[in-house]
MIBADREN-120603 format. One record per residue (C-alpha): residue number from 0; residue in three letters; x, y, z. Coordinates in Angstrom, 3 decimals. Each point is the difference from the previous one (the first is absolute). Last residue first. Example, Ala and Ser with C-alpha at 12.3 -4.5 7.8 and 13.67 -1.06 7.14 Angstrom:
2
  kollum  kolgu        xx        yy        zz
       1    Ser    13.670    -1.060     7.140
       0    Ala    -1.370    -3.440     0.660
This chain:
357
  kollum  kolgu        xx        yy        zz
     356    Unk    23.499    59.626   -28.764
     355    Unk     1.988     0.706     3.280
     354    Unk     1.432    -3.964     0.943
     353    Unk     0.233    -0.661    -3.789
     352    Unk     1.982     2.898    -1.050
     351    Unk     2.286    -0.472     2.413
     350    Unk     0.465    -4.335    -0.787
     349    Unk     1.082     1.403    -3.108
     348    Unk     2.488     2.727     1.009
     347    Unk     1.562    -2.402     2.459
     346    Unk    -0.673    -1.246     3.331
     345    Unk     0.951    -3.673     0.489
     344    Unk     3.378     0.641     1.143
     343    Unk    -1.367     2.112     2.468
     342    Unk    -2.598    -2.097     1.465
     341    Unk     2.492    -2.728     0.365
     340    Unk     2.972     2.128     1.950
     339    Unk    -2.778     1.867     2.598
     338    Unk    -1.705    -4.055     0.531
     337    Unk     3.093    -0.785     0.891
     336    Unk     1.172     2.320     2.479
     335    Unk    -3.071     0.670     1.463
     334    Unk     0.055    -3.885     0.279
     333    Unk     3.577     0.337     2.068
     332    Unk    -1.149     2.541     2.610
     331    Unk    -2.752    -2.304     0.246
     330    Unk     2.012    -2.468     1.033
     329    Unk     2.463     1.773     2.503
     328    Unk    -2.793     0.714     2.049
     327    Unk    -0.873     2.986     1.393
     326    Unk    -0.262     1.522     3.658
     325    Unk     0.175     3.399     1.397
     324    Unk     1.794     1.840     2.860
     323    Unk    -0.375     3.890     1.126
     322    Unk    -3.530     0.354    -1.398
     321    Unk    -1.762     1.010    -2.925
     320    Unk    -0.645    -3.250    -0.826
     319    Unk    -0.450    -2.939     2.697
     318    Unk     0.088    -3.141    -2.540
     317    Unk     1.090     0.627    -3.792
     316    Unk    -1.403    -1.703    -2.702
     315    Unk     1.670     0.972    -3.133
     314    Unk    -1.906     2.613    -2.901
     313    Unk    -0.584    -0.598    -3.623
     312    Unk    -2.203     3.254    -0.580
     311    Unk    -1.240     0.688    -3.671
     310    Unk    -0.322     2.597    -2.611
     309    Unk    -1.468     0.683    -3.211
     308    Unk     1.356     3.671    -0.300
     307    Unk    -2.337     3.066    -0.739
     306    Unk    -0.637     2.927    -2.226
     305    Unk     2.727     1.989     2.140
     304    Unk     0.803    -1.526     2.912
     303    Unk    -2.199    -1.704     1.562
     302    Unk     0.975    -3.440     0.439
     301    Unk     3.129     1.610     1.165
     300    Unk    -2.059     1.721     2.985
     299    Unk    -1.358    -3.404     1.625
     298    Unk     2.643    -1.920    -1.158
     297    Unk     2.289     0.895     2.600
     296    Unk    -2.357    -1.646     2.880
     295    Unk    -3.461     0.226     1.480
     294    Unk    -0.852    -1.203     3.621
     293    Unk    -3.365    -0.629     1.790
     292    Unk    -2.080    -2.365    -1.869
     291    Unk     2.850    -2.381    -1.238
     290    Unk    -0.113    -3.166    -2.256
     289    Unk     2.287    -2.240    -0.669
     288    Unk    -0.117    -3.197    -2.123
     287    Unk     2.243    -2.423     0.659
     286    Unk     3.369    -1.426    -2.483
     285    Unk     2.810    -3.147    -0.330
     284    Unk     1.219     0.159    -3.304
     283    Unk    -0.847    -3.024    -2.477
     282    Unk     0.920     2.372    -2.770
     281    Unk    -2.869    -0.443    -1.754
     280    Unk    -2.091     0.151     2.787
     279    Unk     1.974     3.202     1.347
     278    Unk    -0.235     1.375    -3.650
     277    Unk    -3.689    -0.445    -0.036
     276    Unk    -0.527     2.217     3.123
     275    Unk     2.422     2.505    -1.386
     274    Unk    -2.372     0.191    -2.547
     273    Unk    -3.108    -0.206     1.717
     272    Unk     1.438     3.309     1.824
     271    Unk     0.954     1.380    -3.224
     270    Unk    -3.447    -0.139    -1.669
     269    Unk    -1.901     1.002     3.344
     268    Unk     1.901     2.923     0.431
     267    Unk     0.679     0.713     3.792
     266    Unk    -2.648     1.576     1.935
     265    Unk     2.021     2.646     1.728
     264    Unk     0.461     2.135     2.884
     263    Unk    -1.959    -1.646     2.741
     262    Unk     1.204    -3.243    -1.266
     261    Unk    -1.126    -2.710    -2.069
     260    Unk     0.160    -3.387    -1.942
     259    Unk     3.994    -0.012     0.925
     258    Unk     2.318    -2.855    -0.970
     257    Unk     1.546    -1.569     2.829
     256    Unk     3.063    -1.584     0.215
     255    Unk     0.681    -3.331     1.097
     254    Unk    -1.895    -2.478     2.984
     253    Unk     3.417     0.645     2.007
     252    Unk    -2.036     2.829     2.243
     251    Unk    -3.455    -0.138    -0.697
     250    Unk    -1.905     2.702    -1.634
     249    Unk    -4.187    -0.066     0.816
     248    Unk    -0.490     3.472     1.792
     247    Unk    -2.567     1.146     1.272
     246    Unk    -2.554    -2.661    -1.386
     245    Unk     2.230    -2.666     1.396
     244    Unk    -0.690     0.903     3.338
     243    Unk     3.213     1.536     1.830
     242    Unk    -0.374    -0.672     4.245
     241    Unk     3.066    -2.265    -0.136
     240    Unk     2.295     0.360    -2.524
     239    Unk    -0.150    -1.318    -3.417
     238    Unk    -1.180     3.065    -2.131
     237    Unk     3.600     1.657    -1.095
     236    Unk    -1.442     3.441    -0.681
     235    Unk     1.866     1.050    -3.306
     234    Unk     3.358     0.832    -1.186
     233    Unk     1.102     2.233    -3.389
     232    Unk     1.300    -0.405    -3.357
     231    Unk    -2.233     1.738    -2.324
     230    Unk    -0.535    -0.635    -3.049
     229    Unk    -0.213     2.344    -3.183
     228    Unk    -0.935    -0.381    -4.022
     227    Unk     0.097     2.816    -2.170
     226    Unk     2.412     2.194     1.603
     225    Unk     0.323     3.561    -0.538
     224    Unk     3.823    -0.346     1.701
     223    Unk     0.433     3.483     1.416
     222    Unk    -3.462     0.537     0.835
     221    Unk    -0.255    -3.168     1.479
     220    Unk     3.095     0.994     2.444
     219    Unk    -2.355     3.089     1.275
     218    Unk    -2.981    -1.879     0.540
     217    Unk     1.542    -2.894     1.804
     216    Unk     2.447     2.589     1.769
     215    Unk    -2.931     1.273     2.118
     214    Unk    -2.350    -3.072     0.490
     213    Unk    -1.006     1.891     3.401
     212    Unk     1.866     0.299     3.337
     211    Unk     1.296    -3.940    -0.214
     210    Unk     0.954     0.154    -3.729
     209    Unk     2.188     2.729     0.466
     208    Unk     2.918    -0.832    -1.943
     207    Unk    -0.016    -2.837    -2.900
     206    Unk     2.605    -2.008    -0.834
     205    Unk    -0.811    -0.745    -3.911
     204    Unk     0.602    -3.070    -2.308
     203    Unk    -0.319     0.805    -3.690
     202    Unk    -0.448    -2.764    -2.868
     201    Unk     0.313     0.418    -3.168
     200    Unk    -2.079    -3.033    -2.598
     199    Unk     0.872    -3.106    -0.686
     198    Unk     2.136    -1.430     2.157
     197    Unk     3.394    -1.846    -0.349
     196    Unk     2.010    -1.657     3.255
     195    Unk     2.909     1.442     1.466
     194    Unk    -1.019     3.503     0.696
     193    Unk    -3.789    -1.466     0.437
     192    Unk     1.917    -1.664     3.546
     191    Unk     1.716     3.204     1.511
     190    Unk    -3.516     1.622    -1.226
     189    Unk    -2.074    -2.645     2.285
     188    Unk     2.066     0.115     2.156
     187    Unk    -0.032     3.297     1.240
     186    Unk    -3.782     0.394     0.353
     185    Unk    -0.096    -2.840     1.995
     184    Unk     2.162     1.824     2.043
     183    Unk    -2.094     3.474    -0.152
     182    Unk    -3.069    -2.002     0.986
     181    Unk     1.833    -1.675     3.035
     180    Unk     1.215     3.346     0.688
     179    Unk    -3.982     1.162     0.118
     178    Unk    -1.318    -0.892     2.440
     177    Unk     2.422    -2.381     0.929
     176    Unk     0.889     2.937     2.151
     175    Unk     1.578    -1.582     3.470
     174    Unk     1.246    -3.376     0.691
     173    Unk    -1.441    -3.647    -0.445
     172    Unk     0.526    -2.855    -2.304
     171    Unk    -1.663    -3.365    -0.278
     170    Unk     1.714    -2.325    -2.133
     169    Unk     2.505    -1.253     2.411
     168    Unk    -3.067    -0.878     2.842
     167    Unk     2.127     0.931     2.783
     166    Unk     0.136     3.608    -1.232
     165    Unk     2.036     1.543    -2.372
     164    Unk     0.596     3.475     1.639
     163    Unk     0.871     3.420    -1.437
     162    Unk     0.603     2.644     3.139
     161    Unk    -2.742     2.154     0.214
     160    Unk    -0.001     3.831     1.095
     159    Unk    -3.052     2.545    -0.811
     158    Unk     1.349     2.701    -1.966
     157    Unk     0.018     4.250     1.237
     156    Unk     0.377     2.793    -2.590
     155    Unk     1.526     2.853     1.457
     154    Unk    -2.296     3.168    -0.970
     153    Unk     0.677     1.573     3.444
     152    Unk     3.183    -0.476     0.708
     151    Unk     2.646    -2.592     1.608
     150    Unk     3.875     0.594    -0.032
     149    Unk     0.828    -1.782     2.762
     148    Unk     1.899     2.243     2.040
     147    Unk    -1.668     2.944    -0.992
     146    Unk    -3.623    -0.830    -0.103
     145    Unk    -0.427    -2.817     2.064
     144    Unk     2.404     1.377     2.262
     143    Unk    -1.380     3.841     0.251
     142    Unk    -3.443    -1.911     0.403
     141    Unk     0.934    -1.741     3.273
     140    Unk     2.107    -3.153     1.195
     139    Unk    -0.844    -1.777    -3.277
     138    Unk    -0.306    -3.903    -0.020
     137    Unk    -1.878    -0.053    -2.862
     136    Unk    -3.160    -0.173     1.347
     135    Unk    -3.057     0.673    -2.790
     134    Unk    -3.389     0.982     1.356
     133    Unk    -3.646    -0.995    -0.067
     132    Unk    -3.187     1.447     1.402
     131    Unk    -0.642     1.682    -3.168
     130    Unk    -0.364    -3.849    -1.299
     129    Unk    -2.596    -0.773     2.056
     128    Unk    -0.006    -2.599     2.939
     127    Unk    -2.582    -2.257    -0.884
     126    Unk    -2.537     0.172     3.068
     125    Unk    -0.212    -2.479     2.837
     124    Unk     2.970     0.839     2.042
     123    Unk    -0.988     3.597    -0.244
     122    Unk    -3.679    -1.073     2.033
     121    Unk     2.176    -2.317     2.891
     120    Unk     2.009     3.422     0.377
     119    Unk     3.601     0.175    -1.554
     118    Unk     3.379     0.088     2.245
     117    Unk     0.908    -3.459    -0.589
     116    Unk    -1.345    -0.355    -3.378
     115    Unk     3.121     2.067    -1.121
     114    Unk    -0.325     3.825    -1.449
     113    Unk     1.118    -0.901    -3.763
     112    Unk     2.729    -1.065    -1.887
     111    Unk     1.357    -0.825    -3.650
     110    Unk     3.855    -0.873     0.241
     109    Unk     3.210     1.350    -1.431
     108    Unk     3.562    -0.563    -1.817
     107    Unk     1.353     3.237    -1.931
     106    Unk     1.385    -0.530    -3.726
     105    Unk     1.872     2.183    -0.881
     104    Unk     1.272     3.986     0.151
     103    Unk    -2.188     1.186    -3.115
     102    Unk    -2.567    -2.156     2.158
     101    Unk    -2.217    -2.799    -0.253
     100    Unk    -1.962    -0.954     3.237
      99    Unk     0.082    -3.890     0.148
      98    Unk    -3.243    -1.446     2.426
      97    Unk    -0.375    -2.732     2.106
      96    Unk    -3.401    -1.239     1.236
      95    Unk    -1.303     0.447     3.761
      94    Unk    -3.146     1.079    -1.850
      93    Unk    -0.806     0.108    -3.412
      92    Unk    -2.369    -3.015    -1.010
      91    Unk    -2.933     0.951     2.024
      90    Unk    -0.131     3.609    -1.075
      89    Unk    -0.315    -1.338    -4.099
      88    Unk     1.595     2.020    -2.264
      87    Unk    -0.618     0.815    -3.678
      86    Unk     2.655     2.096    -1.781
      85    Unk     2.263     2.542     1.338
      84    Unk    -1.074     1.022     3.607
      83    Unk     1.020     2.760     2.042
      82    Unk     2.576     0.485     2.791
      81    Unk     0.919     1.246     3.325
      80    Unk     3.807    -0.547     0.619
      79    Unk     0.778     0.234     3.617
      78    Unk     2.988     1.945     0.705
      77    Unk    -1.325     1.470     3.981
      76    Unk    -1.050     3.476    -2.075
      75    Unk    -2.402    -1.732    -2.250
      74    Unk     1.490    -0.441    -3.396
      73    Unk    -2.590     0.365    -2.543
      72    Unk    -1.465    -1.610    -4.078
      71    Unk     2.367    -2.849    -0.168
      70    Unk    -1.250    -2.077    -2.548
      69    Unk    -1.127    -3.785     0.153
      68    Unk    -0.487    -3.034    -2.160
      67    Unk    -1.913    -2.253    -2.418
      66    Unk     2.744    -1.007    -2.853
      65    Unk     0.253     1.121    -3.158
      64    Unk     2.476    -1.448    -3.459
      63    Unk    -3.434    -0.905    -1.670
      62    Unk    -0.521    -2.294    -2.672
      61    Unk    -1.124     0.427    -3.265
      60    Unk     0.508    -2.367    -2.638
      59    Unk    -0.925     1.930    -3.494
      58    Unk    -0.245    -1.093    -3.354
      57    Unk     0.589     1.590    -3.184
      56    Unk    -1.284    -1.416    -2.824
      55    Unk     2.179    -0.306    -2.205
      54    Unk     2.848     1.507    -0.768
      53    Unk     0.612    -3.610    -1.152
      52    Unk     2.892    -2.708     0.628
      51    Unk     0.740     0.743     3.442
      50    Unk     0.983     3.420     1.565
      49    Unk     0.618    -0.241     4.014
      48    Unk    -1.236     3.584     1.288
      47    Unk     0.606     0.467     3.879
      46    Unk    -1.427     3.177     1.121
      45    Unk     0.678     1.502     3.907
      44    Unk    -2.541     1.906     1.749
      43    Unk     1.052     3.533     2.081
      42    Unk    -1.679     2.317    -1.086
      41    Unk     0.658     1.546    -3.098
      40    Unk    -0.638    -3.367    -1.706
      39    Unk     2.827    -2.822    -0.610
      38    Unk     2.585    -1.024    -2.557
      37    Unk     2.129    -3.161    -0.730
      36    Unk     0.662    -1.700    -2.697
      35    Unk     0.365    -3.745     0.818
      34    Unk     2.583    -2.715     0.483
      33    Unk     2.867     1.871     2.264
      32    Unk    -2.404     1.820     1.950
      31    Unk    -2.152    -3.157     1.325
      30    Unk     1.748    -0.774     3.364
      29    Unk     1.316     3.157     0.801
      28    Unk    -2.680     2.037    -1.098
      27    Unk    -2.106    -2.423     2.386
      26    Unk     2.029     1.383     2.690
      25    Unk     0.231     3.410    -0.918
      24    Unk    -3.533     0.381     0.300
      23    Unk    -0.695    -1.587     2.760
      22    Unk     2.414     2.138     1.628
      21    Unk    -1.375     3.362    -1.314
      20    Unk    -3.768    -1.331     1.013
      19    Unk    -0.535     3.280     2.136
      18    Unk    -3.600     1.033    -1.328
      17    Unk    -1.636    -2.906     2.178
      16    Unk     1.852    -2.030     2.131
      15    Unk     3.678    -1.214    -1.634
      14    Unk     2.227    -2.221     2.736
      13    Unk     2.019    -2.960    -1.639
      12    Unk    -1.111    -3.461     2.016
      11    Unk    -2.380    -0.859    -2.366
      10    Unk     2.365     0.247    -3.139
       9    Unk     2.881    -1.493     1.631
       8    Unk    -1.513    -3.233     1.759
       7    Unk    -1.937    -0.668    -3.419
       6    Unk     3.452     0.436    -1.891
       5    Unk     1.654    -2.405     2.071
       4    Unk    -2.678    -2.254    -0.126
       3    Unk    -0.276    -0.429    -3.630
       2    Unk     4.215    -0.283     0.131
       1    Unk    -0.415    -3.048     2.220
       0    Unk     0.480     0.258     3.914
C-alpha cells in the first residue's frame, strides 16, 4: 500500500460523527502541524494557514472533519442502546450494520437491530422499518452492564464501522466517510504540497465540525479567517448506478472531479467557477460538471459571511453516501488534487480583483 493509501485508509477509518471530530482533528494536526500555523474556532474546527508570497487574498479550503452517525439518547432495562440520528440517514441502509459506541472506557463493538422478519405480519414485512423501531446490541446482559461494566451513557456518540478496502479494481476504493475524509485528505495535500512549492496569495485549510447537522463550523471558521475566496472540498452523488438518470446526478466515478453549477445551498460564483473550469483545460486535468438538487455543502454559509465570499464546490464522486461503505476512485481523488494546487498558484491579488470587479 503506497503512502496516498495509507493515509486514505487512516483518515476514513478514524471515527468523528458530528460535534465529536477530536480524532479527526488530531490526525490532520498531525500531518500538517509542523508546516502551518495552527488555530481553530470555539468549536471544535481546526485552521491551517500556509503564508505565500502576499497577505493576499485569503483563501479558504473547507472541508469537514463530520461524519453521519448516531447518539445514545436511553438504555432500556435489557442493555439495549436506543439512539438518535446525527446527520442524514437512510432506514434501508442501517440494518444488520455494525456500529462503534465511543466511551470514556473505549471503544464498545455493536450492531443495528430490529424485531426479525420472522416474527413480523405479511403487512410489517412490507413497510420500512422506522428508525424508533431500532436498537443498538452490544452484547450487554442488562442495563447495570451496559452502563457499569461498559461504561456506556446517554450522550455516547455512536460511528458506523468500515474497514478501508481497495477493491478488485485498484483504483476504486471503498470504506466508510468519504464524505467528507476524502475532502479533508485532499485538503491535506494540497498544503503539504503549497509548503514546498510558492503561491501567491495565504492559503487556509479548515476541518470543519458539524457540517452534517447544519454548516455549523463553516460559519464559525469563516469568521475566523474573513476569507475572500472559499472552496469546498466535499463528495457528490456518484450518477453511474443503475436506476440514476443523468439529470439526477451526472458525476462519474474515474471521469475526474466535478466542479459544481449548483446545490441546494449555493449557486457558486459564476466568475470562479469558469475559472476553475479554464484552469482544468489549461491544465489538461481530468473534470465533470456536478450538479445537486437536494444537498448543499460548506460553502453554503461561508459564501455568506459577512458581505460575501465568491465561492465554489469541487466535490469527488462517491457511490452509496451516507451509508456504512462508499466508493471513489483513486483518480479523481488525484484531479481534486491538481486542479486545488493550479488554481491556487494562479490566484493572486491581480487575478482577485479581476474575478470581483
Amino acid at each position: 500500500m503506497d503512502k496516498t493509501l495509507e493515509w486514505l485508509k487512516q483518515i476514513s477509518e478514524v471515527p468523528g460523527v458530528s460535534g465529536y471530530e477530536q480524532r479527526v482533528k488530531a490526525m490532520l494536526t498531525l500531518r500538517l502541524g509542523n508546516m502551518t500555523e495552527v488555530s481553530g474556532d470555539r468549536i471544535g474546527s481546526v485552521i491551517f494557514k500556509k503564508k505565500g508570497s502576499a497577505e493576499n487574498p485569503r483563501i479558504m479550503l473547507a472541508s469537514h472533519m463530520d461524519e453521519i452517525g448516531f447518539m445514545v439518547k436511553h438504555i432500556t432495562k435489557e442493555g439495549y442502546l436506543k439512539f438518535t440520528t446525527l446527520g442524514g440517514w437512510w432506514e434501508h441502509v442501517m440494518l444488520g450494520q455494525r456500529v462503534t459506541v465511543m466511551t470514556t472506557k473505549g471503544d464498545i463493538p455493536g450492531v443495528i437491530g430490529s424485531k426479525p422478519p420472522h416474527v413480523l405480519t405479511a403487512d410489517e414485512r412490507k413497510k420500512m422499518v422506522q428508525k424508533k423501531e431500532m436498537y443498538i446490541d452490544v452484547g450487554a446482559k442488562d442495563e447495570k452492564d451496559a452502563k457499569e461494566s461498559m461504561g456506556i451513557k446517554p450522550g455516547d456518540p455512536v460511528v458506523p464501522f468500515s474497514i478501508f478496502t481497495v477493491m478488485a479494481n485498484k483504483k476504486m476504493l471503498m470504506g466508510k466517510a468519504w464524505d467528507n475524509r476524502i475532502g479533508c485528505a485532499i485538503m491535506a495535500e494540497v498544503i503539504e504540497i503549497l509548503s514546498r512549492e510558492s503561491h501567491p496569495n495565504t492559503v487556509f485549510g479548515v476541518g470543519t465540525v458539524q457540517e452534517e447537522v447544519g454548516l455549523r463550523g463553516a460559519k464559525t471558521s469563516a469568521s475566523v479567517i474573513d476569507p475572500h475566496f472559499a472552496f469546498a472540498i466535499d463528495t457528490c452523488v456518484a450518477g453511474d448506478t443503475p436506476g440514476v438518470a443523468e439529470d439526477q446526478a451526472a458525476s462519474k466515478l474515474g471521469k475526474g472531479v466535478a466542479i459544481s453549477i449548483f446545490d441546494a445551498s449555493l449557486i457558486p460564483y459564476p466568475r470562479l467557477r469558469d475559472f476553475a473550469i479554464e484552469t482544468a483545460e489549461q491544465g489538461k486535468i481530468p473534470y465533470q460538471l456536478e450538479f445537486s438538487e437536494g444537498g448543499g455543502t460548506d460553502a453554503g454559509r461561508i459564501h455568506l459571511h459577512g458581505q460575501g465570499v465568491p465561492s465554489l464546490v469541487l466535490s469527488i464522486p462517491t457511490r452509496y453516501i451516507h451509508s456504512h461503505n462508499s466508493i471513489i476512485h483513486r483518480d479523481d481523488y488525484d484531479a481534486a488534487v491538481r486542479l486545488l494546487v493550479a488554481i491556487l498558484k494562479r490566484l493572486d491579488q491581480q487575478k482577485y480583483q479581476e474575478l470581483t470587479t
